[in-house]
C-alpha positions as CSV (number, residue, x, y, z in Angstrom):
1,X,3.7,-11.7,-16.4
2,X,1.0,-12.2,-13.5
3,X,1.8,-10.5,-9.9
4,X,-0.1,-10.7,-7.4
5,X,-0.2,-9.2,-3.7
6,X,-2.5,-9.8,-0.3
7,X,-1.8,-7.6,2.5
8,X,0.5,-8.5,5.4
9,X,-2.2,-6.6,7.9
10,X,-5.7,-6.1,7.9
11,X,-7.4,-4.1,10.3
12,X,-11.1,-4.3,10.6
13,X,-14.1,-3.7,13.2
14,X,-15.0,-1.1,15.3
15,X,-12.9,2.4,15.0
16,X,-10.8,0.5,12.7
17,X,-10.2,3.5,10.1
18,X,-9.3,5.5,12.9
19,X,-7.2,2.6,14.2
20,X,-5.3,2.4,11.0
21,X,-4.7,6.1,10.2
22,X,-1.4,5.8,12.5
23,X,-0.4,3.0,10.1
24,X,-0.1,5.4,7.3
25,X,3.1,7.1,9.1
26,X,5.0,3.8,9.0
27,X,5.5,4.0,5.9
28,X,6.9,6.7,4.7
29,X,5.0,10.4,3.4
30,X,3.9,9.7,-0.2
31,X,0.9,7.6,-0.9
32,X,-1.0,6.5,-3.8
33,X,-4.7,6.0,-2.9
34,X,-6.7,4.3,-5.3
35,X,-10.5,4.1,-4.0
36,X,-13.4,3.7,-5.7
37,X,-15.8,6.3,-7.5
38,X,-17.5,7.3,-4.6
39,X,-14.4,10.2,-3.5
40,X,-16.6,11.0,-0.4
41,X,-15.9,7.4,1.1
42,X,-12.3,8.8,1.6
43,X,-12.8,11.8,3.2
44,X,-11.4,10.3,6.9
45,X,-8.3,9.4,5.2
46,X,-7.7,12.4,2.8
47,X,-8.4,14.6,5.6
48,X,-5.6,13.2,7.5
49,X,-2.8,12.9,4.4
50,X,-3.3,16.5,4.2
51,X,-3.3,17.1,8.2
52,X,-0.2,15.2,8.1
53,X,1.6,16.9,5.3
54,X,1.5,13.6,3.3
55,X,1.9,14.0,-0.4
56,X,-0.7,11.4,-1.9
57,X,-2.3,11.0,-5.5
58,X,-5.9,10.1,-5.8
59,X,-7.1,8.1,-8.0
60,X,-10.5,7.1,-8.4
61,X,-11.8,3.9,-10.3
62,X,-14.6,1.8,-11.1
63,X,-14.6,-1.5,-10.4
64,X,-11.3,-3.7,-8.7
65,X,-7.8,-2.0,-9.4
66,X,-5.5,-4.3,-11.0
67,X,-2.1,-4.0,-12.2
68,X,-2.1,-1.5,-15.0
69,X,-3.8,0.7,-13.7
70,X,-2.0,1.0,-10.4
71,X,1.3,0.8,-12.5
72,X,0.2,3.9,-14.5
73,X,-0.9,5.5,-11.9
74,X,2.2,5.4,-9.8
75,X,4.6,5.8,-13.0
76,X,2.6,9.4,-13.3
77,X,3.0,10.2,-9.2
């Protein structure tokens, strides 16, 4: 089996992480965030889940995410 997602928004330019923060609350208070290895790169966004009382699991990978790991991830949250 193959699946395969785009996004149904993108938000991008100027203050657009702050821009998108709000977004976050839209959708409920339990996130998976899956970033890459650099964990200081997602700071801005940690620092609000916790700000907002959002439960969230972290996970940091090399490289594109795919399926499986995303899958295994959330199967463990």
């Amino acid at each position: 089996m193959f699946q395969f997602m785009t996004s149904t928004r993108i938000i991008f330019g100027e203050d657009a992480l702050q821009s998108s923060l709000s977004v976050l609350n839209q959708f409920g208070y339990s996130v998976l965030l899956v970033t890459g290895q650099k964990i200081e790169r997602a700071s801005p966004i940690l620092n609000y889940l916790k700000m907002q009382n959002m439960r969230y699991q972290h996970v940091a990978i090399s490289g594109e995410p795919n399926i499986t790991i995303v899958s295994g991830s959330n199967a463990i949250y």
